[in-house]
C-alpha positions, 0 to 999 in steps of 0.5 A: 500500500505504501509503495502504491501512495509512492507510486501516486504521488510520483505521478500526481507530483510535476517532476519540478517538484519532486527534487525540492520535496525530497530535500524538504524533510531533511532539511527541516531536520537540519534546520531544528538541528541548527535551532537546537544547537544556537538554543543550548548555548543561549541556554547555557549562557541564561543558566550561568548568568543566572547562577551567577546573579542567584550567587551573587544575591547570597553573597551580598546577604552574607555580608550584609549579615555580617555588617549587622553582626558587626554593628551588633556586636558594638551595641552589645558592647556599648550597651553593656559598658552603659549599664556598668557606668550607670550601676556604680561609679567608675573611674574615668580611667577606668573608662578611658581603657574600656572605650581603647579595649573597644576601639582594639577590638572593632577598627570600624570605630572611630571614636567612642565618647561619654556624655553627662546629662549635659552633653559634656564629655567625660571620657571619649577614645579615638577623638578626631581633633577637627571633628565636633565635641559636643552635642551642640557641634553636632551634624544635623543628622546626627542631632536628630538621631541623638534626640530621637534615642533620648525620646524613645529610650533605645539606640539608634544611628544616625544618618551617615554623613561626612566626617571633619575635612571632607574625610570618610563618610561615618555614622553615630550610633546613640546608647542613651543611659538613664539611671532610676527613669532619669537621663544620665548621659549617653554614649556615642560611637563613630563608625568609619564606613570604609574600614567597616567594608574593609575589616568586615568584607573577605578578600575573595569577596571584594576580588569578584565584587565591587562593595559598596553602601550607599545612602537613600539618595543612592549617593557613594558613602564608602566602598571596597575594590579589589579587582577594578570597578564593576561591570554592571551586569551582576548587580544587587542592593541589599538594605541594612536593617538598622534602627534610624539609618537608611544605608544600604549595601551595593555589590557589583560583579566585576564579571562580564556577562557569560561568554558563547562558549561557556564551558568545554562541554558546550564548547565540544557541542557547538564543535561537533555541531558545526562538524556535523552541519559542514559534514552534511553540507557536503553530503548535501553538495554531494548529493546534489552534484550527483544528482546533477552528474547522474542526470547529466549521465542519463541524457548523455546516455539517452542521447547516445542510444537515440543517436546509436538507434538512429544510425544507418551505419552497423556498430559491433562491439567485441572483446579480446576473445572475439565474443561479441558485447554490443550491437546496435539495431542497424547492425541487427537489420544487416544481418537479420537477426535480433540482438540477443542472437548476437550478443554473448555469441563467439565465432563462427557467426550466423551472418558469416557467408560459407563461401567466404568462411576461410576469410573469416576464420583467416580475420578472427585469427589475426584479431585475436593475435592483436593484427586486425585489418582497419578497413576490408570489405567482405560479404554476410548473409542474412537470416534469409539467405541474401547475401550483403556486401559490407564495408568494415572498419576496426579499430581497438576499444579502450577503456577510460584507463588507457587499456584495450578491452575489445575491438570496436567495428563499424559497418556499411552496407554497400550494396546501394553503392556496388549497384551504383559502381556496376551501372556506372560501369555499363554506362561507361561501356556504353559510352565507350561504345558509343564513342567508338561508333561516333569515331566509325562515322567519322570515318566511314567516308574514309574507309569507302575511300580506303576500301575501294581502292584494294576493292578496284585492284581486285577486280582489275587482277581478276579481270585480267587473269579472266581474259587470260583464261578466256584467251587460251580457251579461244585460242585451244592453247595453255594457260601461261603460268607465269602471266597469271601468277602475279596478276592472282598474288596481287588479287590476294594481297588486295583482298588481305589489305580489305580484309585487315582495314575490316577486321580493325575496325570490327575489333574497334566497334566490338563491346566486349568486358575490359581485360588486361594484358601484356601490351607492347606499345609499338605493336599496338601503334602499328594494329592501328596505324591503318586507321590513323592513316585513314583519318590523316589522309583526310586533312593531309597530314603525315604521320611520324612513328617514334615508338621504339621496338624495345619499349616495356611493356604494359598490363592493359585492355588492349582496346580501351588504349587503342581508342585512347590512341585513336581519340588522342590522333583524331584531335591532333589532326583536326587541330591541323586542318587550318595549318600550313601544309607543310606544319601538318606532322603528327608525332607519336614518341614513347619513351620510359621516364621513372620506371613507367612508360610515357607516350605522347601525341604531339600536333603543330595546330592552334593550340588550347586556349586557357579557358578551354583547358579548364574544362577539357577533360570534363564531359559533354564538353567540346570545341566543336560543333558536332561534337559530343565532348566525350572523347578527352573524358573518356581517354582520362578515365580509361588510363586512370582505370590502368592507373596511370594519368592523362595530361596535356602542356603547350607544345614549344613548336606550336600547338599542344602534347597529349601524354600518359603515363602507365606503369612498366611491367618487368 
């Protein structure tokens, strides 16, 4: 069921949209992740400045107390030395030593004085000489709080206030003593407030904080720095409970705020946090480029398949040992078979021809010896019998590290092309033919003339040797041998000359298949000079044979370079017909030169203009009226199929050289 909702929401989802939701969850997890981790260390901080201030707020009630156990302390003993002087007379030295034992034991005390009923002193310790003496010298606050503790019978202190000469600030505490329900003087007390703090407040204490008291209008009566001044961010106030003052205690942490990174604990948190979100950027970016070369791959993929599946051209994958791995499917329409009856097979192949058998076995045997042809062609056959000829290209597969696994082929089927090259050879046949048609109209007038004169020798030596037969019958004589023999042999001689001007030109005409052999090119020249003499005689042009005896010779079709000769001839000595008799030589030389033999036709007529030389060897193209402009086309194309080639270059003389060139044979 599960897989099914997969399935839907794949297909209802747009696929712009399944990328961003398949990162969604994880990336709210690294998000609250990251919350997490920005919350704990805020956490950590709030608790510590928390635990600092909760520290802070015993600390000063620590001290505050200990400021009121100070302070009661001296009650209690000014207290109790005021019951004493008014129980029972006491010596003023006596006194003296008592407020001196007093200021020993509590330093805060600045001064200790004995009244009378009148406000005179009577004794007094640790008298400040500019400070006031009695109570009419008194500070206003201290005079209230003397007047407040006579009125109400109980110690009080006075507001703190300056001392003499701008010194510390102090305060008074006021014991008043009655003696049977009558006033009989008071004792007042003078605190120093900075050596309170100072005797009162630890070391360890004033290193952390700065102490300080200060009074209602929150203006600085005294304070103890140890380690420099406040921060501001630890702070409390703490009043003094004490009767008649209003003084309260001021503590100031020196610490700072808590820093982000508290502890190691936090701190090894915060890293492994970070590690973590670097780690899973990275797989994150990982991932993505992944993806993105994984989706990149598969368009390269289906790009390649698509390009694969849409060539007309076979491609053949094979290992080391011949088996083949790959196909495509234009390899498969060749040879008519699917692709899981090619892949995995190993040699001999379904498509291999039996009458070509040995080739391939004679092939696979090099391929496996690492010898493989790059380029041959060759026959398969299809599952239907039909033979196919191929085209095949080979060459080494290699893998991305540089080592060849297989061999990777290419294949072409040729048949369209092998049709081609067998009509356009019977087109050529046909033109050749045609050619040597149009050569024998040209001169059919020519051998009528050539033919008539063997013809009429004939017929006169025949007639001739007719009447002597005639004559030995009328005259009942012998017939005389020696009259008839020679007029009979010229008869035979003429009748052998009509004989050899009919049989060249039927071998000229003759269609029949190109065949090569061993030609020599002074007893061709001479198998044609009949006719070339015929089309010389025409336009009066003389014939000068320079082909020696002892040329090699050629592998060619003998017919196809007489045509050449004949076309080569014809166009020299038409290029005479408008020359001065005397010009109208047509040379014909053949010499060796680098190995091949080189024969030319050489005119003294008008030469070739150089916009015709452009296209004198193309087709259909001609100079002259009737002409059909084949005959130089097909001369090119009957050596180039001997291999050799065809030119032509002004003639120092005047007029034009024609030459081939064909390799020697021995």
């Amino acid at each position: 069921m599960q897989k099914l909702l997969i399935r839907v929401r794949r297909h209802l989802l747009p696929p712009q949209l399944r990328w961003p939701l398949r990162f969604l969850l994880p990336a709210m997890l690294v998000l609250l992740f990251i919350a997490v981790l920005v919350w704990l260390p805020w956490q950590a901080r709030e608790m510590e400045s928390n635990e600092r201030q909760e520290q802070l707020i015993a600390d000063t009630l620590w001290v505050e107390q200990s400021l009121r156990f100070e302070f009661n302390r001296s009650e209690e003993a000014l207290v109790g030395l005021g019951s004493e002087l008014v129980s029972q007379p006491v010596a003023t030295a006596t006194v003296q030593l008592r407020l001196a034992q007093l200021i020993n034991n509590g330093h805060e005390l600045r001064r200790i004085r004995w009244l009378d009923a009148n406000d005179a002193v009577l004794a007094e310790r640790g008298a400040d000489p500019a400070g006031p003496t009695g109570a009419a010298t008194l500070p206003t606050v201290s005079r209230n709080a003397w007047d407040y503790a006579r009125a109400t019978r109980k110690g009080r202190y006075s507001e703190p206030y300056k001392g003499a000469a701008g010194g510390p600030a102090v305060v008074d505490f006021y014991a008043p003593l009655y003696r049977g329900g009558h006033y009989a003087g008071s004792l007042v007390a003078t605190y120093d407030l900075k050596t309170l703090l100072d005797e009162t407040v630890p070391w360890w204490f004033a290193q952390d904080n700065a102490i300080s008291l200060i009074d209602r209008d929150d203006r600085l009566l005294a304070r103890r720095v140890a380690a420099g001044p406040g921060r501001g961010v630890y702070t409390h106030k703490r009043a003094l409970d004490l009767p008649g003052t209003s003084m309260t205690l001021s503590t100031d942490s020196v610490k700072g705020p808590p820093r982000l990174l508290p502890n190691l604990l936090v701190g090894s948190v915060i890293v492994l946090g970070l590690g973590l979100l670097a780690s899973l950027a990275a797989l994150w970016r990982h991932i993505a480029r992944r993806l993105l070369a994984e989706g990149a791959l598969r368009q390269q993929m289906a790009f390649r398949t698509a390009m694969e599946n849409s060539l007309v051209t076979g491609l053949r994958a094979r290992d080391l040992e011949g088996r083949v791995t790959y196909v495509n499917p234009a390899f498969c329409q060749i040879v008519g078979l699917p692709r899981e009856e090619l892949v995995g097979k190993a040699p001999p192949m379904a498509y291999w021809a039996p009458e070509a058998m040995a080739e391939y076995q004679q092939r696979f045997a090099a391929v496996l010896a690492g010898n493989v042809t790059p380029q041959f062609e060759t026959i398969f056959q299809r599952s239907d019998g039909v033979r196919i000829p191929v085209l095949i290209f080979e060459a080494p597969l290699v893998d991305s590290d540089g080592r060849q696994t297989g061999w990777m082929g290419s294949i072409l089927d040729i048949s369209e092309r092998k049709n081609a090259e067998e009509l356009a050879r019977q087109q050529q046949e046909k033109l050749n033919a045609s050619a040597r048609l149009a050569t024998m109209g040209e001169i059919s007038s020519m051998l009528a003339h050539e033919l008539n004169q063997p013809l009429a020798a004939i017929s006169s030596y025949t007639t001739g040797a007719l009447n002597l037969l005639q004559r030995a019958t009328d005259q009942h004589t012998g017939v005389d041998a020696a009259l008839l023999k020679p007029a009979l042999e010229q008869a035979s001689t003429q009748a052998r000359r009509a004989g050899q001007i009919i049989r060249s030109v039927h071998e000229f005409v003759k269609k029949r298949e190109p065949q090569r052999q061993v030609v020599r090119m002074h007893t061709l020249v001479e198998g044609i000079a009949t006719l070339i003499e015929m089309q010389a005689s025409k336009h009066f042009v003389s014939i000068h044979n320079d082909i020696p005896a002892s040329l090699p010779a050629v592998s060619a079709d003998r017919m196809l370079l007489e045509q050449v000769l004949l076309n080569l001839t014809r166009n020299g000595i038409e290029a005479m017909q408008d020359v001065a008799p005397e010009r109208r030589v047509l040379k014909i030389t053949g010499a060796v030169e680098a190995g091949q033999v080189v024969v030319s036709v050489i005119d003294q007529g008008h030469g070739i203009a150089p916009e015709v030389a452009e296209r004198l060897f193309s087709s259909f193209f001609s100079t002259k009226a009737e002409g059909m402009g084949m005959g130089l086309s097909i001369c090119r194309t009957a050596i180039e199929f001997h291999g050799g080639t065809l030119t032509h270059c002004d003639n120092p003389g005047g007029g034009t050289r024609f030459r081939f060139a064909l390799s020697a044979q021995g």
